[in-house]
MARTI-666663 format. One record per atom (N, C-alpha, C): x, y, z; residue in one letter. Coordinates in steps of 0.05 Angstrom, whole numbers, padded with zeros to 5 digits, always signed. Each point is the difference from the previous one (the first is absolute). Layout:
N
XYZA
...
***
This chain:
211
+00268-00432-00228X
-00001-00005-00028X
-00029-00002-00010X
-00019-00022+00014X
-00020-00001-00008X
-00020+00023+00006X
-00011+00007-00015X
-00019+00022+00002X
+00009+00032-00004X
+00029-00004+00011X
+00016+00027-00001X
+00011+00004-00029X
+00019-00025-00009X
+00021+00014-00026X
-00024-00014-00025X
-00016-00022+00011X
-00004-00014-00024X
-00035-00003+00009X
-00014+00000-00023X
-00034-00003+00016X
-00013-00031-00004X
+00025-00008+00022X
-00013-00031-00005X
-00015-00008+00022X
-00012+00019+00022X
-00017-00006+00030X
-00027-00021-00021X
-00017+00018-00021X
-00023-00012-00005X
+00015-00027-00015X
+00021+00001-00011X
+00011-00024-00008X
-00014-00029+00022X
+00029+00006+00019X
+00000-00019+00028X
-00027-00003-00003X
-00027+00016+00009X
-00016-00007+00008X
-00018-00013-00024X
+00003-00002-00016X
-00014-00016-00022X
+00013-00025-00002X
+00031-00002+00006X
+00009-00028-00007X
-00016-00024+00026X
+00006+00025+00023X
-00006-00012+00031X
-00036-00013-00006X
-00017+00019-00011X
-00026-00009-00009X
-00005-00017-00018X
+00012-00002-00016X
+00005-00027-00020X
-00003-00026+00015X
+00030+00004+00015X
+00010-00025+00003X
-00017-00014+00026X
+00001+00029+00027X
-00010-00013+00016X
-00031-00006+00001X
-00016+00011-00009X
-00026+00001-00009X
-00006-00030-00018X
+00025-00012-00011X
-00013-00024-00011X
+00008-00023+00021X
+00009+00010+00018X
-00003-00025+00027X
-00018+00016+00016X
-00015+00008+00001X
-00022+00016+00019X
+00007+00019+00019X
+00011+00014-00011X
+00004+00022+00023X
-00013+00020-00015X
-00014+00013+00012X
-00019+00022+00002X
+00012+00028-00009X
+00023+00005-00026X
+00009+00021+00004X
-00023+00023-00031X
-00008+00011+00006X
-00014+00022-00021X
+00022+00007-00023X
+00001+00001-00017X
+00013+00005-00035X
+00008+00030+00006X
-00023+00023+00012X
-00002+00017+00006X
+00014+00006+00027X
+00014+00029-00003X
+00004+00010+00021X
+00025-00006+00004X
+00011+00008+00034X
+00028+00002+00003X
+00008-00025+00014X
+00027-00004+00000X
+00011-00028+00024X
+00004+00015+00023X
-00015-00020+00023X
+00002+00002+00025X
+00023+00009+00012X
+00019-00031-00023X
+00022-00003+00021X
+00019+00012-00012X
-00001+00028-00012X
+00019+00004-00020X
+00026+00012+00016X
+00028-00012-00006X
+00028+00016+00014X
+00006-00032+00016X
-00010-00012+00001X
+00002-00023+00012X
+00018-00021-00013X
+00010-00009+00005X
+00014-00027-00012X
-00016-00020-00016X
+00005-00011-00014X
-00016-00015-00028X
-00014-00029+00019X
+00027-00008+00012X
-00006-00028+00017X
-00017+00004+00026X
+00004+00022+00010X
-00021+00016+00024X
-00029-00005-00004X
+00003+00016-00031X
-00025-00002-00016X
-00017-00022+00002X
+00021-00016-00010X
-00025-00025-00001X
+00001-00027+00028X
+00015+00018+00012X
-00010-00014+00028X
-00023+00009+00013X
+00003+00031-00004X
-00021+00015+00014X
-00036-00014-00016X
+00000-00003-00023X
-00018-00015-00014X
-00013-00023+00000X
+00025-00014+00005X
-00007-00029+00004X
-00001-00013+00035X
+00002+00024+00025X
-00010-00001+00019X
-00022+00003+00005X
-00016+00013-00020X
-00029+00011+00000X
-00020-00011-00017X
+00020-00014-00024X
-00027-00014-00019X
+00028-00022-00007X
+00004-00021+00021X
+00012-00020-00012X
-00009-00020-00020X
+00021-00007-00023X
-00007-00010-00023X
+00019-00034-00003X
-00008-00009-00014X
+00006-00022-00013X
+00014-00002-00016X
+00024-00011-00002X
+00015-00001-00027X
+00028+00007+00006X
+00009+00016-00020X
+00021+00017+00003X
+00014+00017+00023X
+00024-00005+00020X
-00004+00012+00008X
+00005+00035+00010X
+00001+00011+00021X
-00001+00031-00010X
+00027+00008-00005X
+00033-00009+00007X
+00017+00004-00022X
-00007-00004-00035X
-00011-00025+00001X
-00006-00007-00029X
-00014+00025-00013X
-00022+00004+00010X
-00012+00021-00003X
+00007+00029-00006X
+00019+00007+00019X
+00019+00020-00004X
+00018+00009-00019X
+00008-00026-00010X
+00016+00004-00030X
-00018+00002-00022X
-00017-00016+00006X
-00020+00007-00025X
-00009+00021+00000X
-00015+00025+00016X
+00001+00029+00002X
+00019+00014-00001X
+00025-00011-00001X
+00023+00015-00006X
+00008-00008-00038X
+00000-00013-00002X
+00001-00003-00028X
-00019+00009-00017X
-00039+00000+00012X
-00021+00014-00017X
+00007+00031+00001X
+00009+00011+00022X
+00005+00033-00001X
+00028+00006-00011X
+00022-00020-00012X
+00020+00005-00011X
-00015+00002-00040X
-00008-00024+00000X
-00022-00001-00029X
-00012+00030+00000X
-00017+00006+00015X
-00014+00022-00004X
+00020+00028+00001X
+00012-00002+00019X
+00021+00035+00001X
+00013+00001-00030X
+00009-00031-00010X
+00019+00008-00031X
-00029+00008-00024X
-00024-00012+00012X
-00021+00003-00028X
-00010+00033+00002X
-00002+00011+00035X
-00016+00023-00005X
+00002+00019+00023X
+00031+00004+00018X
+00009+00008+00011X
+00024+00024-00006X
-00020+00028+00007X
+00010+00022-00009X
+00024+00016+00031X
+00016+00014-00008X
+00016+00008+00019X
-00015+00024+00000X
+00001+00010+00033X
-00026+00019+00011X
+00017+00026-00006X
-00013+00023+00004X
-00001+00033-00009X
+00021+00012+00021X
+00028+00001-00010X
+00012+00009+00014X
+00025-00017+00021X
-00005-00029-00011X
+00027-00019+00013X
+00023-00002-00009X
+00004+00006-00034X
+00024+00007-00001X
+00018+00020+00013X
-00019+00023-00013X
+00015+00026+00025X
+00004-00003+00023X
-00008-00011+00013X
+00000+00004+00033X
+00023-00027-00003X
-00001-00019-00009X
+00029-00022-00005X
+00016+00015+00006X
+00006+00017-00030X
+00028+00007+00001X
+00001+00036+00008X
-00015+00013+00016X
+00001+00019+00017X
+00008-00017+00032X
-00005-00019+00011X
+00019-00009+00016X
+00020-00015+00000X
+00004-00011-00020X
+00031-00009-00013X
+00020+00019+00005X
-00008+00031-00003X
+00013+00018-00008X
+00009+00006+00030X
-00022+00005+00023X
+00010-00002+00028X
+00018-00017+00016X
+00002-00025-00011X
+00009-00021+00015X
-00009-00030-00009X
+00017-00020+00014X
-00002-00037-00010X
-00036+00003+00004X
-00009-00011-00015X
-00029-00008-00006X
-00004-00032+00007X
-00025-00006+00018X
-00008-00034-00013X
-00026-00002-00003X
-00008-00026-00010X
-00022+00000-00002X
-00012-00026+00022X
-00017+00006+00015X
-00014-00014+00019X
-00027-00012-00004X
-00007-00027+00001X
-00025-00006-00011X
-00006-00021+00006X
-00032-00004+00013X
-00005-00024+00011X
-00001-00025-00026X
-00007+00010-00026X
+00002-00012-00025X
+00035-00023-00002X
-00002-00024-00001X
+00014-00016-00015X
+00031+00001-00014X
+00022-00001+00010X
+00017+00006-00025X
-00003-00009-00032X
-00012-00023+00001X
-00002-00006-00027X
-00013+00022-00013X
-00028+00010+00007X
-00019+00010-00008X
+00009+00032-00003X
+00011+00016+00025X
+00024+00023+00000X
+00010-00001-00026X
+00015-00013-00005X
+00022-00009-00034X
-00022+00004-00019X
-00023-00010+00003X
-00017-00003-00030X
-00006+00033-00003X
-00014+00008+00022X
-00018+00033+00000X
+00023+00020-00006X
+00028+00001+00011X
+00015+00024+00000X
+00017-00011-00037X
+00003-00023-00009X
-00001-00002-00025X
-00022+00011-00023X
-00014-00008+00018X
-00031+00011-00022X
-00003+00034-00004X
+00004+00005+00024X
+00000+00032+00005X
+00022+00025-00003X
+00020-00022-00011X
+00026+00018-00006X
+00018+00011+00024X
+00002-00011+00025X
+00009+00009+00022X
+00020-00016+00007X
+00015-00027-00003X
+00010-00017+00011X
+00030+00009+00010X
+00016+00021-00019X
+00019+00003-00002X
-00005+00024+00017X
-00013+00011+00014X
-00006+00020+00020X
+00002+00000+00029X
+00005-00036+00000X
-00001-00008+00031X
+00022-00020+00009X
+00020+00011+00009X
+00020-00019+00001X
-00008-00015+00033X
-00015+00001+00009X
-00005-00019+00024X
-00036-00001-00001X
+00002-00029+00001X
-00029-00009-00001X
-00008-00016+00030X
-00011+00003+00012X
-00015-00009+00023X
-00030-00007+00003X
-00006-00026+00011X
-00018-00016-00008X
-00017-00011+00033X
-00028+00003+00008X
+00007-00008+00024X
-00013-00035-00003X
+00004-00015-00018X
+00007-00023-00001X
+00023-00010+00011X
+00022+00023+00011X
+00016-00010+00007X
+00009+00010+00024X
-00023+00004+00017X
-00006+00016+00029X
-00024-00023+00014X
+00001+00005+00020X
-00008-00026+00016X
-00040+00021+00010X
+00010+00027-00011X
-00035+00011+00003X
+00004+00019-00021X
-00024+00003-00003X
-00010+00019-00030X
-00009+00024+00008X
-00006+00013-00011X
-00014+00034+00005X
-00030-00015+00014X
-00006+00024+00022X
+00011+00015+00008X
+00035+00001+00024X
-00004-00032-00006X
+00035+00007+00023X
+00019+00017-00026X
+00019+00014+00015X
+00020+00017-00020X
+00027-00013-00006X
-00002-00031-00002X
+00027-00008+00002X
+00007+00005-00034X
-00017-00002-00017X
+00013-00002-00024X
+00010+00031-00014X
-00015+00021+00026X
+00018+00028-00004X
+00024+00003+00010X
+00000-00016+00026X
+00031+00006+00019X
+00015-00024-00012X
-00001-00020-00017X
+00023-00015-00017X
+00004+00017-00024X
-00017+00024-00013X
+00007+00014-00023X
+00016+00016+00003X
-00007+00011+00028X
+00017+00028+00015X
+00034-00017+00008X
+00001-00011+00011X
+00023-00019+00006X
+00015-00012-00025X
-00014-00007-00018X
+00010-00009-00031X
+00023+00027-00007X
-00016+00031+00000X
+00003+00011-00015X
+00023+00025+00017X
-00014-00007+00017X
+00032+00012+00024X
-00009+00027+00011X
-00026+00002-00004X
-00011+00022+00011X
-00022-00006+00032X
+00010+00023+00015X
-00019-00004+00035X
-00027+00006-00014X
-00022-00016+00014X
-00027-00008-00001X
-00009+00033-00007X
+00006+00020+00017X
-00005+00020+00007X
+00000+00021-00029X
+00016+00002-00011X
+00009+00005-00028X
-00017-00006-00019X
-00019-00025-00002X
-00009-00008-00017X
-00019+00004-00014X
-00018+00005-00022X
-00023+00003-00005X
-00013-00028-00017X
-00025-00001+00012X
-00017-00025-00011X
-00017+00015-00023X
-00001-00013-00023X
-00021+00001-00013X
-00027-00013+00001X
-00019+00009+00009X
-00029-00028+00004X
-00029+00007-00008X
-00014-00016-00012X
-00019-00009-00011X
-00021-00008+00030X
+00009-00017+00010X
-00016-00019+00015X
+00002+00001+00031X
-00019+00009+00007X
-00003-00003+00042X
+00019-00012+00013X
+00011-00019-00005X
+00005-00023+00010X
+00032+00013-00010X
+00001+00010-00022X
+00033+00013+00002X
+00011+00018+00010X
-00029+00019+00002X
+00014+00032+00012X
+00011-00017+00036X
-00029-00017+00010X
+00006-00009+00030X
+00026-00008-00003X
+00008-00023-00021X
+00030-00011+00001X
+00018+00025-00003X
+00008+00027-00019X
+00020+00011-00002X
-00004+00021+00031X
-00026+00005+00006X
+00002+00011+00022X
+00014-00008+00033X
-00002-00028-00005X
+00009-00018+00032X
+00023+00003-00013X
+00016+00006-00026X
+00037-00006+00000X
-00003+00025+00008X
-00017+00023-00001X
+00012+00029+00011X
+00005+00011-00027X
-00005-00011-00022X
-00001+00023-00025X
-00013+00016-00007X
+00010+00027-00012X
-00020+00013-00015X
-00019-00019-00024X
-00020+00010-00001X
-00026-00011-00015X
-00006+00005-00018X
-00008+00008-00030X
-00021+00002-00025X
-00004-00017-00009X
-00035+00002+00012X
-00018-00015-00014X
-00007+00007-00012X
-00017-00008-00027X
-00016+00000-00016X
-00013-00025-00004X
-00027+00009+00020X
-00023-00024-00004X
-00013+00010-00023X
-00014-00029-00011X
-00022-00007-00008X
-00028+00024+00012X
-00016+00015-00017X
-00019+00021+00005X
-00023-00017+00024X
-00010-00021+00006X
-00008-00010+00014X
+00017-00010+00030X
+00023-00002-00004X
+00001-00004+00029X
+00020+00022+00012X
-00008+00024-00018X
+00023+00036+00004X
-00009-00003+00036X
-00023-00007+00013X
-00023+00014+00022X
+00015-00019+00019X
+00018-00023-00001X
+00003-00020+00022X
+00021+00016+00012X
-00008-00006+00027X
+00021+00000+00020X
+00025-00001+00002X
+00008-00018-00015X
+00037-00016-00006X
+00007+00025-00016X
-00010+00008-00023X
+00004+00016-00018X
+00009+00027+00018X
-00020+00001+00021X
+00008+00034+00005X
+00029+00001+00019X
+00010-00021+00006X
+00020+00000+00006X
+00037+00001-00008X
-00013+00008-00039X
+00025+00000-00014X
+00002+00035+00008X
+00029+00006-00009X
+00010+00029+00003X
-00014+00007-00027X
-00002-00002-00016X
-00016+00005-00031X
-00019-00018-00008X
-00026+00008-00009X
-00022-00010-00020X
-00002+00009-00015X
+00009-00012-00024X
-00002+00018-00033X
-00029-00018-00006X
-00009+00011-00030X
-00012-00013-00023X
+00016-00019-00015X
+00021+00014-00005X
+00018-00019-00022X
+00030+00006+00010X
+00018-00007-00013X
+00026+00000+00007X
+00009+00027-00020X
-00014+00017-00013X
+00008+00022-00012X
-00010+00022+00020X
-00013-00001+00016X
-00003+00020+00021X
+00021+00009+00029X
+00013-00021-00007X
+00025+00002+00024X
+00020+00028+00001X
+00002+00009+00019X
+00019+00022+00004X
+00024-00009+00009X
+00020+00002-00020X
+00028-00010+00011X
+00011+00019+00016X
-00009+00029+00002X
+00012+00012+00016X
-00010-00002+00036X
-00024-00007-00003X
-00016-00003+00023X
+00002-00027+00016X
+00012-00031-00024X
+00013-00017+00012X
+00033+00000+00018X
+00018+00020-00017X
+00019+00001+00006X
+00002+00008+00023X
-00016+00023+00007X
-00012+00011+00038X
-00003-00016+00008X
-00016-00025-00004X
-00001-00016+00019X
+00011-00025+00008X
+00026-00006-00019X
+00013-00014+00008X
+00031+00013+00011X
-00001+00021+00003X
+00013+00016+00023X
+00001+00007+00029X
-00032-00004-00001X
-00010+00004+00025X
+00018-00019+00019X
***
């Protein structure tokens, strides 16, 4: 969802610089998140192992970056070039879900905001998986939700850390990174690297979930 249907990555990372930056963590305004594909609460463990803070703690924390990037996706959060189509071009193949290290609450706010909600009749959250991307559990509870073998499946991904997760369930892959991290490693491991989600070949996907 994030980064793929809706362009809230610089979101996250401005709420994450806000908030955590005013207890001292060292994060730049500028630039990309490290930990991006990761789990929200991951997040700020991974943070507060490295520049532990005072106060609040990193659940607390967590909701509060989850509520600053819900504020921000309704004030200035556009749906990206090409997510409707590709929605309902695989609607049209088969049960769809949507998979996302992002929050259910926060899920509900963006696919409202963005006009998609009624597009996904199974929502999967890995808040409610015992590991986050890159483990693939919150693909193989979508695949199992939706009654389709792992094998069958195609991931949509934005983020390193997802293609590794849809890749360990054994799914087919399209990514579309971010122009800066197109060159990583994780990335070259999806079956597809687009620019945008309007470059996709549905006929060239369909090959490969035949294979």
């Amino acid at each position: 969802m994030d980064g793929l249907l809706v362009d809230s990555e610089p979101l996250w990372h401005r709420a994450e610089a806000e908030i955590l930056g005013d207890l001292g963590v060292p994060i730049k305004r500028e630039g990309t998140r490290s930990t991006k594909g990761m789990f929200v609460s991951e997040v700020m463990r991974y943070w507060f192992d490295r520049f532990p803070w005072i106060g609040p703690s990193p659940q607390e924390v967590s909701e509060m970056v989850v509520d600053r990037v819900g504020e921000l996706t309704v004030a200035e959060g556009i749906i990206l070039p090409g997510a409707r189509a590709t929605v309902q071009a695989m609607a049209e193949r088969g049960p769809i879900a949507l998979a996302s290290s992002t929050p259910k609450r926060l899920i509900a706010i963006v696919l409202d905001h963005i006009g998609l909600t009624s597009e996904f009749s199974i929502i999967c959250s890995a808040e409610d998986e015992d590991y986050g991307k890159p483990h693939p559990a919150v693909f193989l509870t979508a695949a199992r939700t939706i009654g389709v073998d792992p094998t069958h499946c195609v991931v949509f991904e934005d983020a390193p850390a997802g293609v590794l997760a849809a890749k360990a369930a054994r799914m087919v892959c399209v990514a579309v990174p971010e122009p800066s991290e197109r060159d990583r490693a994780e990335i070259a491991l999806a079956d597809f690297v687009l620019e945008t989600l309007e470059d996709l070949n549905h006929a060239d996907l369909d090959v490969a979930l035949q294979r």
